[in-house]
mmCIF file of the protein (N, C-alpha, C, O) and its ligand, coordinates in Angstrom:
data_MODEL
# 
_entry.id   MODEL 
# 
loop_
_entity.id 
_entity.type 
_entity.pdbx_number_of_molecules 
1 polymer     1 
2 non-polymer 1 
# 
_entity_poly.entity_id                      1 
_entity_poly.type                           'polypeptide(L)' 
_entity_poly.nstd_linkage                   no 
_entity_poly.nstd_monomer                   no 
_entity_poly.pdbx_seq_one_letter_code       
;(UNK)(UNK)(UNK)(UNK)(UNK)(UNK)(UNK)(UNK)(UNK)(UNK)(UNK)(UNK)(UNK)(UNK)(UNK)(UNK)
(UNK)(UNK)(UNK)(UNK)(UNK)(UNK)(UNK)(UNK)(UNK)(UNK)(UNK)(UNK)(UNK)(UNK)(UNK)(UNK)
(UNK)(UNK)(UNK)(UNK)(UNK)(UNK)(UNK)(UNK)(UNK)(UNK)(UNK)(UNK)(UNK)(UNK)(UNK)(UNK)
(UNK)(UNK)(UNK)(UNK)(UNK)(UNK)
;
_entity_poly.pdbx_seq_one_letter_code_can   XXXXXXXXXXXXXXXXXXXXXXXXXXXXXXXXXXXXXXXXXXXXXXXXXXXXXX 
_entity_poly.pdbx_strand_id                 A 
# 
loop_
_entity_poly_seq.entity_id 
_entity_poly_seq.num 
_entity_poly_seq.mon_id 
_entity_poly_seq.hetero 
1 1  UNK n 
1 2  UNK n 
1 3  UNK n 
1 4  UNK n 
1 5  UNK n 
1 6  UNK n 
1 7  UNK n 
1 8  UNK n 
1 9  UNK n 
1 10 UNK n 
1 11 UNK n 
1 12 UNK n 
1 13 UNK n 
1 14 UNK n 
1 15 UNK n 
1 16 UNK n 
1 17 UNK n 
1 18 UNK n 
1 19 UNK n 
1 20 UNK n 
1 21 UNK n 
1 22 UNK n 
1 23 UNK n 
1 24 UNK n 
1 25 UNK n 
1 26 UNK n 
1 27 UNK n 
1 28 UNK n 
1 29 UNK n 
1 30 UNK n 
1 31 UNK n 
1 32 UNK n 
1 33 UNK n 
1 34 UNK n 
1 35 UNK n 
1 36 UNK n 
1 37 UNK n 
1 38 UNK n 
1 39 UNK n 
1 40 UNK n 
1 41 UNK n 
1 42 UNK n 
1 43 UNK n 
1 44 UNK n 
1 45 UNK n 
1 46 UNK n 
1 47 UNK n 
1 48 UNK n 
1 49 UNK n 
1 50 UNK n 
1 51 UNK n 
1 52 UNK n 
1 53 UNK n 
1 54 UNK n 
# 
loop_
_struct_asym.id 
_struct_asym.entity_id 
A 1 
B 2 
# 
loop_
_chem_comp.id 
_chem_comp.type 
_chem_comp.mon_nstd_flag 
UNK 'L-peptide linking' . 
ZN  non-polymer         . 
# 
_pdbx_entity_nonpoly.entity_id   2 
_pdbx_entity_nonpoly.name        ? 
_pdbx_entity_nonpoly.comp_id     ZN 
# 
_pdbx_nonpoly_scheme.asym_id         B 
_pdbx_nonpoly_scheme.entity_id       2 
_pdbx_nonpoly_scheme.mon_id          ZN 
_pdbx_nonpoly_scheme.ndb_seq_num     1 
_pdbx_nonpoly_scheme.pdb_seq_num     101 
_pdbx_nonpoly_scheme.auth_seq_num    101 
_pdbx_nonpoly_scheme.pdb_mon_id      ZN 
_pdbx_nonpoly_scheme.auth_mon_id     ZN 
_pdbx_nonpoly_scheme.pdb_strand_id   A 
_pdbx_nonpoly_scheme.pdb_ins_code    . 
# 
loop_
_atom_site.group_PDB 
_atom_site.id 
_atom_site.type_symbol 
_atom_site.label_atom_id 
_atom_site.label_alt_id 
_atom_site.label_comp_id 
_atom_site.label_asym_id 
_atom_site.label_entity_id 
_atom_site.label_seq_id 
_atom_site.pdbx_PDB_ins_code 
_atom_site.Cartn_x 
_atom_site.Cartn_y 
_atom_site.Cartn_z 
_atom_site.occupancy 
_atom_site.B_iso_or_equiv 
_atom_site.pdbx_formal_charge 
_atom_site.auth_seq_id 
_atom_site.auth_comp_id 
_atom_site.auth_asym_id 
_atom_site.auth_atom_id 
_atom_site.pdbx_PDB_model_num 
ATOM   1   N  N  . UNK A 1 1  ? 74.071 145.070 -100.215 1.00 0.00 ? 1   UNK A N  1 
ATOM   2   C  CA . UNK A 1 1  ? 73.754 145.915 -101.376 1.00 0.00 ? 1   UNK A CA 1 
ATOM   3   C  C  . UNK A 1 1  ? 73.939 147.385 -101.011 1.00 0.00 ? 1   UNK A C  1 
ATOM   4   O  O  . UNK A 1 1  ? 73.294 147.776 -100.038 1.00 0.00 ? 1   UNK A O  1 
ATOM   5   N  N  . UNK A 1 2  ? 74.727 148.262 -101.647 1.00 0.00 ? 2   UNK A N  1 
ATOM   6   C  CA . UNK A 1 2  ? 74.537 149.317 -101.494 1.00 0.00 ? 2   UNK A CA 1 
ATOM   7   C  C  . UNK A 1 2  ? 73.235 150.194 -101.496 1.00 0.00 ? 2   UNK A C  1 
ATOM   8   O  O  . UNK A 1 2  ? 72.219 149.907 -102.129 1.00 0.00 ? 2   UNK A O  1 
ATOM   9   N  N  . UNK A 1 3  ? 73.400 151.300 -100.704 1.00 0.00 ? 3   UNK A N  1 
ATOM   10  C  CA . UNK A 1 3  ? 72.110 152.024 -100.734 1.00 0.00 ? 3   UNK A CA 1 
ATOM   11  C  C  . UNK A 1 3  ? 72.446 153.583 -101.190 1.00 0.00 ? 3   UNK A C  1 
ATOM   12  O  O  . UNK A 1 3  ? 73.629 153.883 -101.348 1.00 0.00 ? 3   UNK A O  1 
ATOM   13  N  N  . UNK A 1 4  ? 71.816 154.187 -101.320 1.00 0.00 ? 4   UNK A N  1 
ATOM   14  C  CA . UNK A 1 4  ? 71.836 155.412 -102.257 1.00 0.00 ? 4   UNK A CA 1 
ATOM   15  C  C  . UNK A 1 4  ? 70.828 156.173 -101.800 1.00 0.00 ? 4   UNK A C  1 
ATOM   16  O  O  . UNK A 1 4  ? 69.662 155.798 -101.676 1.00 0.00 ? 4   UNK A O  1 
ATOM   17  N  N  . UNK A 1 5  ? 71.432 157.668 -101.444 1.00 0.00 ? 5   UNK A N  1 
ATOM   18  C  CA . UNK A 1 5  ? 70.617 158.770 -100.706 1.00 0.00 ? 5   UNK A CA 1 
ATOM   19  C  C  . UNK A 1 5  ? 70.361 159.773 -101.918 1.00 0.00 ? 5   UNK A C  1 
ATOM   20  O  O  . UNK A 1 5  ? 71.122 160.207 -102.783 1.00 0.00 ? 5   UNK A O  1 
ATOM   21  N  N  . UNK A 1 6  ? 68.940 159.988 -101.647 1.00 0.00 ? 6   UNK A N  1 
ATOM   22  C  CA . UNK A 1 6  ? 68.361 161.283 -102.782 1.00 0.00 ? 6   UNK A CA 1 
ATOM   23  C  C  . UNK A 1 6  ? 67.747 162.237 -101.962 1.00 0.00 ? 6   UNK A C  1 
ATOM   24  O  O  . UNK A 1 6  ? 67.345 161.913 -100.844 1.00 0.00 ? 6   UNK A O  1 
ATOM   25  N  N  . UNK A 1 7  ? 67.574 163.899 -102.586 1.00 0.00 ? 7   UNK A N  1 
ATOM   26  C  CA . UNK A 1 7  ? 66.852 164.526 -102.117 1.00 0.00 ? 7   UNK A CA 1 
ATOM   27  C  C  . UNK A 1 7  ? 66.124 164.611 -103.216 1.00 0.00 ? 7   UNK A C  1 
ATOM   28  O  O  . UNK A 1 7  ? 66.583 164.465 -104.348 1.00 0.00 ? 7   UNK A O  1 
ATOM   29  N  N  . UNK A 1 8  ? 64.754 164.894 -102.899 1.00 0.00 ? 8   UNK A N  1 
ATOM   30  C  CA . UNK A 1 8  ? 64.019 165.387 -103.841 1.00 0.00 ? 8   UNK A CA 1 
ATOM   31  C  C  . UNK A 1 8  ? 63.777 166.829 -104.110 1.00 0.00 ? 8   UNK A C  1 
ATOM   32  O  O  . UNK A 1 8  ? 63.317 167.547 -103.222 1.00 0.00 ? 8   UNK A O  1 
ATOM   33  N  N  . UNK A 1 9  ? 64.095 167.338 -105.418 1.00 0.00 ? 9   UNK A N  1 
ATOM   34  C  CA . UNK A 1 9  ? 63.882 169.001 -105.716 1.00 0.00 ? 9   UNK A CA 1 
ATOM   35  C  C  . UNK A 1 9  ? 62.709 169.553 -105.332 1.00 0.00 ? 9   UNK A C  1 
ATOM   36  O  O  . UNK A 1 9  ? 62.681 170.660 -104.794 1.00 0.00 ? 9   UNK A O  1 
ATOM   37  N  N  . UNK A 1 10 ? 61.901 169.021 -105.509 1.00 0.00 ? 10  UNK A N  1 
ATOM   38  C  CA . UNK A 1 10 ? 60.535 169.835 -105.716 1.00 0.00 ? 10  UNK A CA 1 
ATOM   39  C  C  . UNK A 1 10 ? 59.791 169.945 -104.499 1.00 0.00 ? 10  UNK A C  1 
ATOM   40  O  O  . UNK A 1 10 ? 59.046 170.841 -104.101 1.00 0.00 ? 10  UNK A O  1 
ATOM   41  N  N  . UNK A 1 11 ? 60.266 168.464 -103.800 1.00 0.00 ? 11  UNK A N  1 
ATOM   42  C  CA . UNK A 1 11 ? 59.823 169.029 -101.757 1.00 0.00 ? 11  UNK A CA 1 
ATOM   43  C  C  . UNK A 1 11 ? 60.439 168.818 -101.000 1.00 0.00 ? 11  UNK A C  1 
ATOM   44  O  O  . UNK A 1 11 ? 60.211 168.996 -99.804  1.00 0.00 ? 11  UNK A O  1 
ATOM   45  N  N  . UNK A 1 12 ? 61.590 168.290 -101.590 1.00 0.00 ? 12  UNK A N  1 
ATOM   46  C  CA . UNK A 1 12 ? 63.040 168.937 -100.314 1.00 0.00 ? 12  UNK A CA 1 
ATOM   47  C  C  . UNK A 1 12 ? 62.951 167.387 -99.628  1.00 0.00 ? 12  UNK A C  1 
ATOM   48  O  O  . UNK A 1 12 ? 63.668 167.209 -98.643  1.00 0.00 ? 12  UNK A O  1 
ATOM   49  N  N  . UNK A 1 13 ? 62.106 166.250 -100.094 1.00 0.00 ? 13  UNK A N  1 
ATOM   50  C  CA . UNK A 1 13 ? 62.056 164.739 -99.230  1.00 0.00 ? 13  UNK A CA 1 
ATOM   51  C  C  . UNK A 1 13 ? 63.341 164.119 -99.655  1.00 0.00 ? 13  UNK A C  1 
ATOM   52  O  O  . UNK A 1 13 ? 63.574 164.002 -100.858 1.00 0.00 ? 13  UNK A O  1 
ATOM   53  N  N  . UNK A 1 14 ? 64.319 163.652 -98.628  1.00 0.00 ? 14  UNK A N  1 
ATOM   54  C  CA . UNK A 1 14 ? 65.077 162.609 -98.422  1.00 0.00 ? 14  UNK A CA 1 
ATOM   55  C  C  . UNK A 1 14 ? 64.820 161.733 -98.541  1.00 0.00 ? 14  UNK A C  1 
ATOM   56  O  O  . UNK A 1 14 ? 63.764 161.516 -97.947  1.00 0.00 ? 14  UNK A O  1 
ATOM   57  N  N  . UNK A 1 15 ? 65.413 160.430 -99.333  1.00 0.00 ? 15  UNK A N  1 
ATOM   58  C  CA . UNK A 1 15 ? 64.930 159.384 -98.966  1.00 0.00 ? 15  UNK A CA 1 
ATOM   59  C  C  . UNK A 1 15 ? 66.455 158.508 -99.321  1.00 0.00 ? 15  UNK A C  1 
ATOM   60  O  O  . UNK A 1 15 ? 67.447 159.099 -99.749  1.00 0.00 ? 15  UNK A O  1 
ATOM   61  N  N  . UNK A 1 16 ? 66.422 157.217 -99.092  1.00 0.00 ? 16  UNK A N  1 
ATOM   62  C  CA . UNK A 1 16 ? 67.182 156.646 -99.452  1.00 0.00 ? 16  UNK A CA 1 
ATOM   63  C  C  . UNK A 1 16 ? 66.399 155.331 -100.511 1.00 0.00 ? 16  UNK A C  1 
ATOM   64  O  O  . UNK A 1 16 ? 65.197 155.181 -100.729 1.00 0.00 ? 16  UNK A O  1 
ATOM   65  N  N  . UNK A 1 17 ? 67.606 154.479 -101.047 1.00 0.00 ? 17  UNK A N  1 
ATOM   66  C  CA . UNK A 1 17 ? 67.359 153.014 -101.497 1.00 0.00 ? 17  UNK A CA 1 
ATOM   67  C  C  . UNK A 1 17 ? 68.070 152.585 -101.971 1.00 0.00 ? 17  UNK A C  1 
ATOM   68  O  O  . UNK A 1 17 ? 68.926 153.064 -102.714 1.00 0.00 ? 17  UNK A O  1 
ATOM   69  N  N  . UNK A 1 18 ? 67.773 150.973 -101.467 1.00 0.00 ? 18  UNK A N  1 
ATOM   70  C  CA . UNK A 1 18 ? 68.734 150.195 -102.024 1.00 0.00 ? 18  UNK A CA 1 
ATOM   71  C  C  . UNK A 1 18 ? 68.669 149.437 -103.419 1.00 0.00 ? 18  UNK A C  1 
ATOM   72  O  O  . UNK A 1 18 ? 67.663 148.835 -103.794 1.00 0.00 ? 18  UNK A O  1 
ATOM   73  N  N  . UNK A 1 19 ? 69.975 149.541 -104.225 1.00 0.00 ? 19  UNK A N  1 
ATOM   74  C  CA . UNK A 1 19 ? 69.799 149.256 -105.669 1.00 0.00 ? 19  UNK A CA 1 
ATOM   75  C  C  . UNK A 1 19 ? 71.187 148.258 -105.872 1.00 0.00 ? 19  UNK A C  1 
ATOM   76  O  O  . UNK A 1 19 ? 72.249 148.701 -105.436 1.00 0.00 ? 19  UNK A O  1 
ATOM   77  N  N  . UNK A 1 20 ? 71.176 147.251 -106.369 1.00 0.00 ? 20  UNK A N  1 
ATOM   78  C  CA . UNK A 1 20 ? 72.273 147.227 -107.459 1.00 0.00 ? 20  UNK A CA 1 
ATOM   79  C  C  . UNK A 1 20 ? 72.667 147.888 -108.058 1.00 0.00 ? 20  UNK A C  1 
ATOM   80  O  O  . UNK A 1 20 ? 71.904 148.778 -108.433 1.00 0.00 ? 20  UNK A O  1 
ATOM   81  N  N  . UNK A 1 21 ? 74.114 147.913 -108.563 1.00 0.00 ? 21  UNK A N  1 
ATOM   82  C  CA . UNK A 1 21 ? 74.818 148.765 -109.014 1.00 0.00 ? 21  UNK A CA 1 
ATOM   83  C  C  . UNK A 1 21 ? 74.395 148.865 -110.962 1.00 0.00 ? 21  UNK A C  1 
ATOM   84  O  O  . UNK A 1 21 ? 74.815 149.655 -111.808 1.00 0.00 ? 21  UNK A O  1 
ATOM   85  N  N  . UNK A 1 22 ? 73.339 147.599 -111.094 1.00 0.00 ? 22  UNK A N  1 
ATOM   86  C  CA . UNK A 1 22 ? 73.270 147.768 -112.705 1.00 0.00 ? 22  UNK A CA 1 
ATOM   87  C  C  . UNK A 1 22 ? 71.959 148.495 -112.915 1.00 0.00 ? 22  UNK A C  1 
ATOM   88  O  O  . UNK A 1 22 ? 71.638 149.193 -113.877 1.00 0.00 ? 22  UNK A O  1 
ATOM   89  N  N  . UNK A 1 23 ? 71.135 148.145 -111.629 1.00 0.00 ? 23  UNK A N  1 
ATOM   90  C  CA . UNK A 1 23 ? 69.954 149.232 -111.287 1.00 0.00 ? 23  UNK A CA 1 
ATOM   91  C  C  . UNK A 1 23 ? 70.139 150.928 -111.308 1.00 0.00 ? 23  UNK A C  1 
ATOM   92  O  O  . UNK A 1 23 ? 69.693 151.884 -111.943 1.00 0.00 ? 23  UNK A O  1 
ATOM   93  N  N  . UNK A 1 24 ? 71.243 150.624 -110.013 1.00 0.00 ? 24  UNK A N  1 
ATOM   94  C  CA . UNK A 1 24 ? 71.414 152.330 -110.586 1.00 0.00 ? 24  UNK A CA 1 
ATOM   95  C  C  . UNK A 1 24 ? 71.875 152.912 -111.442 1.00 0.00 ? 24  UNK A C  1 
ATOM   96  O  O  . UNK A 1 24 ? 71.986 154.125 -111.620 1.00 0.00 ? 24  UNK A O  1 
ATOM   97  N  N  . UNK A 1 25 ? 72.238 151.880 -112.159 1.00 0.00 ? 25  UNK A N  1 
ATOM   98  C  CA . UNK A 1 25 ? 72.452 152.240 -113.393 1.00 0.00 ? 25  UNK A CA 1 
ATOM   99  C  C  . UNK A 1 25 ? 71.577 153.089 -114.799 1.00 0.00 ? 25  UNK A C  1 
ATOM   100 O  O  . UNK A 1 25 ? 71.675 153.995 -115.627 1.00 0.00 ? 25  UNK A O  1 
ATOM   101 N  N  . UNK A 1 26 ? 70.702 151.995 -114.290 1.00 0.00 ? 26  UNK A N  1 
ATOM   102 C  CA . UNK A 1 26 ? 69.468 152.199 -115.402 1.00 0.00 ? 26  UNK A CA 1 
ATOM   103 C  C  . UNK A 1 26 ? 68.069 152.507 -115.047 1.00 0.00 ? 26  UNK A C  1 
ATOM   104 O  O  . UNK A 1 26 ? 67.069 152.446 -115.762 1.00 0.00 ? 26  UNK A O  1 
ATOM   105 N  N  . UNK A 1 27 ? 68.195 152.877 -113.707 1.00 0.00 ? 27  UNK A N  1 
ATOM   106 C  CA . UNK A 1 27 ? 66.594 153.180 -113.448 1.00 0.00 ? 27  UNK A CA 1 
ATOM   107 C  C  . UNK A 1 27 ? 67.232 154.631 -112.410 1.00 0.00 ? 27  UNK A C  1 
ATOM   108 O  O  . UNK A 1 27 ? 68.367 154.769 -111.955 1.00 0.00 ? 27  UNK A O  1 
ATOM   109 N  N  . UNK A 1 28 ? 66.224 155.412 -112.299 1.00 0.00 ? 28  UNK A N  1 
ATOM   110 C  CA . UNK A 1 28 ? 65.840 156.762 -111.827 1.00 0.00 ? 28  UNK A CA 1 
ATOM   111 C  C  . UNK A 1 28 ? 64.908 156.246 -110.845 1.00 0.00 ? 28  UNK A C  1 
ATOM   112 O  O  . UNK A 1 28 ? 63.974 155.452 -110.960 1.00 0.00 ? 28  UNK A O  1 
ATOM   113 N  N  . UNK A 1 29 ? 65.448 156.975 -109.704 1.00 0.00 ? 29  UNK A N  1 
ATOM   114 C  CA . UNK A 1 29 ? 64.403 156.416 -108.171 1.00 0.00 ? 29  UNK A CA 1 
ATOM   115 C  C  . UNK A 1 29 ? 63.165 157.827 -108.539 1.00 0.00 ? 29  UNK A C  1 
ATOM   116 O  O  . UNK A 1 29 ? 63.493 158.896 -109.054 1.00 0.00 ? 29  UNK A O  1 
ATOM   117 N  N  . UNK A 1 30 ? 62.172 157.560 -108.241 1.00 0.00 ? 30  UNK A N  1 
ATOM   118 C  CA . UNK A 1 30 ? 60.707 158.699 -108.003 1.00 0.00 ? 30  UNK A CA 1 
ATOM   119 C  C  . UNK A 1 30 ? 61.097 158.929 -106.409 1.00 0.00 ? 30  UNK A C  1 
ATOM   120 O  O  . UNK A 1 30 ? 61.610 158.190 -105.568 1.00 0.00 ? 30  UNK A O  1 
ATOM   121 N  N  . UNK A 1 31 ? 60.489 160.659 -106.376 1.00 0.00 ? 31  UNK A N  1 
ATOM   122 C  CA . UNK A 1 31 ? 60.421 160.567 -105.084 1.00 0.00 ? 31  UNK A CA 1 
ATOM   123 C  C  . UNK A 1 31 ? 59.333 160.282 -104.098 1.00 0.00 ? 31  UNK A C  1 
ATOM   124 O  O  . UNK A 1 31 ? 58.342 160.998 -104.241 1.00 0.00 ? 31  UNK A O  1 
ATOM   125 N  N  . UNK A 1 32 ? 59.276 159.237 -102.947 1.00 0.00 ? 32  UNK A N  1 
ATOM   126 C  CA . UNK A 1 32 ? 58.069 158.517 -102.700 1.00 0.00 ? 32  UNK A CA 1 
ATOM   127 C  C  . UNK A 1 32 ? 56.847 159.048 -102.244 1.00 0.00 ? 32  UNK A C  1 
ATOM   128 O  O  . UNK A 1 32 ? 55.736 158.534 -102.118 1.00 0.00 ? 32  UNK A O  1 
ATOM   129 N  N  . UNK A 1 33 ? 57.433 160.596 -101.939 1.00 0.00 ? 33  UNK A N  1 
ATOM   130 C  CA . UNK A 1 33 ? 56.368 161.867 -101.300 1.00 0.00 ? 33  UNK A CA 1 
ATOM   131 C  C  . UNK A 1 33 ? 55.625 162.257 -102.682 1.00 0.00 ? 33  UNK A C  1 
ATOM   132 O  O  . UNK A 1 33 ? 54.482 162.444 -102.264 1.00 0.00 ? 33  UNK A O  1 
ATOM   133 N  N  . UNK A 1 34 ? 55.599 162.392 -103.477 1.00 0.00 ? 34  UNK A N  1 
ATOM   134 C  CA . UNK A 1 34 ? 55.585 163.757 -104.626 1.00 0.00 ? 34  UNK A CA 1 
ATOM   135 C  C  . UNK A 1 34 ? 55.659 163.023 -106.095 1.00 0.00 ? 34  UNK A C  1 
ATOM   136 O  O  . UNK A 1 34 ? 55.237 163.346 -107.205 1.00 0.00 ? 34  UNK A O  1 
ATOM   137 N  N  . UNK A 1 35 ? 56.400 161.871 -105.590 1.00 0.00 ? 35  UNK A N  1 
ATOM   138 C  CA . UNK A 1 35 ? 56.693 161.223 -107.210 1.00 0.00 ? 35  UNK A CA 1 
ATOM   139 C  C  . UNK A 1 35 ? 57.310 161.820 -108.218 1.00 0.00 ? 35  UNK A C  1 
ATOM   140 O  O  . UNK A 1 35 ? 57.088 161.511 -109.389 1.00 0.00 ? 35  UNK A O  1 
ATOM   141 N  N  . UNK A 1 36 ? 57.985 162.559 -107.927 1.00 0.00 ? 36  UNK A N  1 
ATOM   142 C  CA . UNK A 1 36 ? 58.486 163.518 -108.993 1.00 0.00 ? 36  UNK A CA 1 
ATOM   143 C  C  . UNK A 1 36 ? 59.906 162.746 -108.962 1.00 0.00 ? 36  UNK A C  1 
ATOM   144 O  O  . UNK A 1 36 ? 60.593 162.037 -108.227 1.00 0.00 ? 36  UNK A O  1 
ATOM   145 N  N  . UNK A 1 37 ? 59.894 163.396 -110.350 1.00 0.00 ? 37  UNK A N  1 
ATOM   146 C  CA . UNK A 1 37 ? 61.438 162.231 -110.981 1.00 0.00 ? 37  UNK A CA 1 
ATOM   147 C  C  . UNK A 1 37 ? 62.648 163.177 -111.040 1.00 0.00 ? 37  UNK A C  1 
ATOM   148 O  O  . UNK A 1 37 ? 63.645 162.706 -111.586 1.00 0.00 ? 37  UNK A O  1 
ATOM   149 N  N  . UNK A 1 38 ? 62.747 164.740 -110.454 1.00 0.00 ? 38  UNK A N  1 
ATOM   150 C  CA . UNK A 1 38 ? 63.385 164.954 -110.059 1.00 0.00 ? 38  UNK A CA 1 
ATOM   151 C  C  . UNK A 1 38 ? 64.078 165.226 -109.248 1.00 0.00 ? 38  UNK A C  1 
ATOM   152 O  O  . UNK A 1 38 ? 64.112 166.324 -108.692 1.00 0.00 ? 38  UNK A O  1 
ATOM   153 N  N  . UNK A 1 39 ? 65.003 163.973 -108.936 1.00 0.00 ? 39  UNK A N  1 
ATOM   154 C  CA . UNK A 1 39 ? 65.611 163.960 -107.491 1.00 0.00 ? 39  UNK A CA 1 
ATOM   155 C  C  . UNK A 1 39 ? 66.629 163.836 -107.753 1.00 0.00 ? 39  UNK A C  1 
ATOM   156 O  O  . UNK A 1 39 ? 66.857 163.138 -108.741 1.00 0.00 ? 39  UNK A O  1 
ATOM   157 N  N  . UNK A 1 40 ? 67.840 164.475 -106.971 1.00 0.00 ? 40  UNK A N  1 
ATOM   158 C  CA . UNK A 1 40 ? 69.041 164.461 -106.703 1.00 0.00 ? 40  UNK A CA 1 
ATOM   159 C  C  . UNK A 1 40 ? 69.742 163.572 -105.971 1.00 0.00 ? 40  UNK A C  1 
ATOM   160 O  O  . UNK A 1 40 ? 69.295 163.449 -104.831 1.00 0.00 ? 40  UNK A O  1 
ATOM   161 N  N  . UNK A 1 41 ? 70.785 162.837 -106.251 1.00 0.00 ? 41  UNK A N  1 
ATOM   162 C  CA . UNK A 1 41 ? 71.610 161.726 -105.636 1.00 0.00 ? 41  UNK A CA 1 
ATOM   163 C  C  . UNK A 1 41 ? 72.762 162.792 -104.662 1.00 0.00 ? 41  UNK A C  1 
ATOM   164 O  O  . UNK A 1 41 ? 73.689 163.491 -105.071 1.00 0.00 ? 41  UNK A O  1 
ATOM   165 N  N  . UNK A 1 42 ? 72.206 162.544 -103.120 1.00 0.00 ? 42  UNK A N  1 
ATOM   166 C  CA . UNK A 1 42 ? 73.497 163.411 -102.403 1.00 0.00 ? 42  UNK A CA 1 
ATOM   167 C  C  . UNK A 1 42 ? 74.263 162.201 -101.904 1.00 0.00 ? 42  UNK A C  1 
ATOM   168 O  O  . UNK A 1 42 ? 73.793 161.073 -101.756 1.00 0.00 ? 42  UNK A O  1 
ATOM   169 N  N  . UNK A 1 43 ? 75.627 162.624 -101.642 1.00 0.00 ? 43  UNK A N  1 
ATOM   170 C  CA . UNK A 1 43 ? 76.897 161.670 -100.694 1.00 0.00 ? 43  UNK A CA 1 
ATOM   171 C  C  . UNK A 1 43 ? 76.292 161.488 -99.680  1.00 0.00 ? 43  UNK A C  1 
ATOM   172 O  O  . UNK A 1 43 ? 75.530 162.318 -99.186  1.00 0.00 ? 43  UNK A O  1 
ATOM   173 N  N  . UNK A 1 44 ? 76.572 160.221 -99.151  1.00 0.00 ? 44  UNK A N  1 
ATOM   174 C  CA . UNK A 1 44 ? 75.963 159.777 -97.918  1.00 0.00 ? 44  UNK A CA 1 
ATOM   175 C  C  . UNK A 1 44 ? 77.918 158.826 -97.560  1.00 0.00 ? 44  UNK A C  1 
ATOM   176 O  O  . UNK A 1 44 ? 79.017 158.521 -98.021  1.00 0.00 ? 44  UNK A O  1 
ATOM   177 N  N  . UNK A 1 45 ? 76.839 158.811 -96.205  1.00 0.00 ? 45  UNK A N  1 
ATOM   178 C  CA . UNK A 1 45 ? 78.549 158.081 -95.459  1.00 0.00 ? 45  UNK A CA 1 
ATOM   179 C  C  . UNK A 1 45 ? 77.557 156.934 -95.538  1.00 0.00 ? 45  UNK A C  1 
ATOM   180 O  O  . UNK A 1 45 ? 76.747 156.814 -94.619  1.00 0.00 ? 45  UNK A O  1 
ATOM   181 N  N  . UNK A 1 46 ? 77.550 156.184 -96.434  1.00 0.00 ? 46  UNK A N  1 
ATOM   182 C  CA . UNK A 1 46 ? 76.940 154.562 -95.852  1.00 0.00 ? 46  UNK A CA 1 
ATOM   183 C  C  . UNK A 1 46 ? 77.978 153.630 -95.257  1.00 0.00 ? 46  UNK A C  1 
ATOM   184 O  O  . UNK A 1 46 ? 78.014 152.993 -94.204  1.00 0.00 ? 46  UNK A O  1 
ATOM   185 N  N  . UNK A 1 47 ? 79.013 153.793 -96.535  1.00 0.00 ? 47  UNK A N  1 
ATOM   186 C  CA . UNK A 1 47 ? 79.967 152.710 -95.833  1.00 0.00 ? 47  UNK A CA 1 
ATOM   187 C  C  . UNK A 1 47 ? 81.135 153.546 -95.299  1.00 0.00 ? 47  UNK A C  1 
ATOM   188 O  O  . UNK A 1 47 ? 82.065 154.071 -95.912  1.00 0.00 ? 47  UNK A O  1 
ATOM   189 N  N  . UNK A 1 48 ? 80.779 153.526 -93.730  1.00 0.00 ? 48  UNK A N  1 
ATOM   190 C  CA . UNK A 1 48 ? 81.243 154.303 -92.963  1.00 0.00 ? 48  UNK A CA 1 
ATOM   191 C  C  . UNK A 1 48 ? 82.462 153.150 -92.402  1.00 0.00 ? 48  UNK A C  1 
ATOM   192 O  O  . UNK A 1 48 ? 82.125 152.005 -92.101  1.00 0.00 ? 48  UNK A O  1 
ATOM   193 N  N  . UNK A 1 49 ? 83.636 153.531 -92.327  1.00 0.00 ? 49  UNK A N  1 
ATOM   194 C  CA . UNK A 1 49 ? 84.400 152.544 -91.513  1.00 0.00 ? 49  UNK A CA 1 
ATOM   195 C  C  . UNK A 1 49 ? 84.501 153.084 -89.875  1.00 0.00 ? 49  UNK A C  1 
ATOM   196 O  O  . UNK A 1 49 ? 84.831 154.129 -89.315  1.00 0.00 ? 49  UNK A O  1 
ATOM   197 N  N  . UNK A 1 50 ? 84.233 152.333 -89.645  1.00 0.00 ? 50  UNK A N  1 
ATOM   198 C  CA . UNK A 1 50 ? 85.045 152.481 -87.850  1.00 0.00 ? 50  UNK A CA 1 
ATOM   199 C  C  . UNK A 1 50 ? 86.382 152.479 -87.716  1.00 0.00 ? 50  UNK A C  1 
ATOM   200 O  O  . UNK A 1 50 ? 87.253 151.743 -88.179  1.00 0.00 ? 50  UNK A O  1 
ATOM   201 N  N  . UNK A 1 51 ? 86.406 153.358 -87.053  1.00 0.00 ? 51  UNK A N  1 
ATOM   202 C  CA . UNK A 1 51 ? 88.261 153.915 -86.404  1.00 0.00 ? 51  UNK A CA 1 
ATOM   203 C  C  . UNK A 1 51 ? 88.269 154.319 -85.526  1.00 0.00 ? 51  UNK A C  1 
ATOM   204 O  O  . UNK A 1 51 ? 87.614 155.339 -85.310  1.00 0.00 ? 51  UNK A O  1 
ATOM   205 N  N  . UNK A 1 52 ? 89.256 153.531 -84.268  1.00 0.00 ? 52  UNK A N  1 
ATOM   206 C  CA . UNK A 1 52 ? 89.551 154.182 -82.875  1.00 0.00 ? 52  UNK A CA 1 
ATOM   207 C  C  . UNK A 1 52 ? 89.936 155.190 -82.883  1.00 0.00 ? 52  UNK A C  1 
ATOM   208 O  O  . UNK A 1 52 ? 90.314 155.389 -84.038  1.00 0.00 ? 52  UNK A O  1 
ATOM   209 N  N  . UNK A 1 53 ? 90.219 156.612 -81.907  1.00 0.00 ? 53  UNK A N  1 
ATOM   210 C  CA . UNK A 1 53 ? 90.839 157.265 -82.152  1.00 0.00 ? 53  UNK A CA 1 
ATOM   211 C  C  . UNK A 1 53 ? 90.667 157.396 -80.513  1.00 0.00 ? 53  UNK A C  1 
ATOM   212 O  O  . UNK A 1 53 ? 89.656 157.219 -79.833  1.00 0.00 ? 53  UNK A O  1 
ATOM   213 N  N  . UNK A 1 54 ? 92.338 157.861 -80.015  1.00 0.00 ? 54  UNK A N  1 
ATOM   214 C  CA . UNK A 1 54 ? 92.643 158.294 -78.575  1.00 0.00 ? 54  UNK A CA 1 
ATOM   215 C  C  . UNK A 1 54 ? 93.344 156.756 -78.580  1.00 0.00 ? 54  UNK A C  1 
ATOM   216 O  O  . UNK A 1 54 ? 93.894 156.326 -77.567  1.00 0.00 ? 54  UNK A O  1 
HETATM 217 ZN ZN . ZN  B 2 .  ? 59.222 165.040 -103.708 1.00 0.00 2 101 ZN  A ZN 1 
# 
């Protein structure tokens, strides 16, 4: 399942979670410090691929 990184505005808490994609759809994560519902979805490298390099 994908996971999904937020900051929260109001105290700066990171958090992540994991949702379905019809979840994140339709629901708004709280932030788990503060509870405040305004939080921001930042880019995260979750699905990071591996690559040799050298
Ligand atoms: Zn917060």
């Amino acid at each position: 399942m994908p996971m999904y990184e937020y900051r929260c505005e109001d105290c700066g808490h990171e958090f992540t979670t994991v949702l379905t994609i019809s979840e994140h759809d339709k629901t708004k994560p709280k932030c788990p410090k503060c509870k405040s519902k305004k939080v921001q979805q930042t880019l995260s490298s979750v699905f990071v691929k591996t690559s040799r390099k050298g």
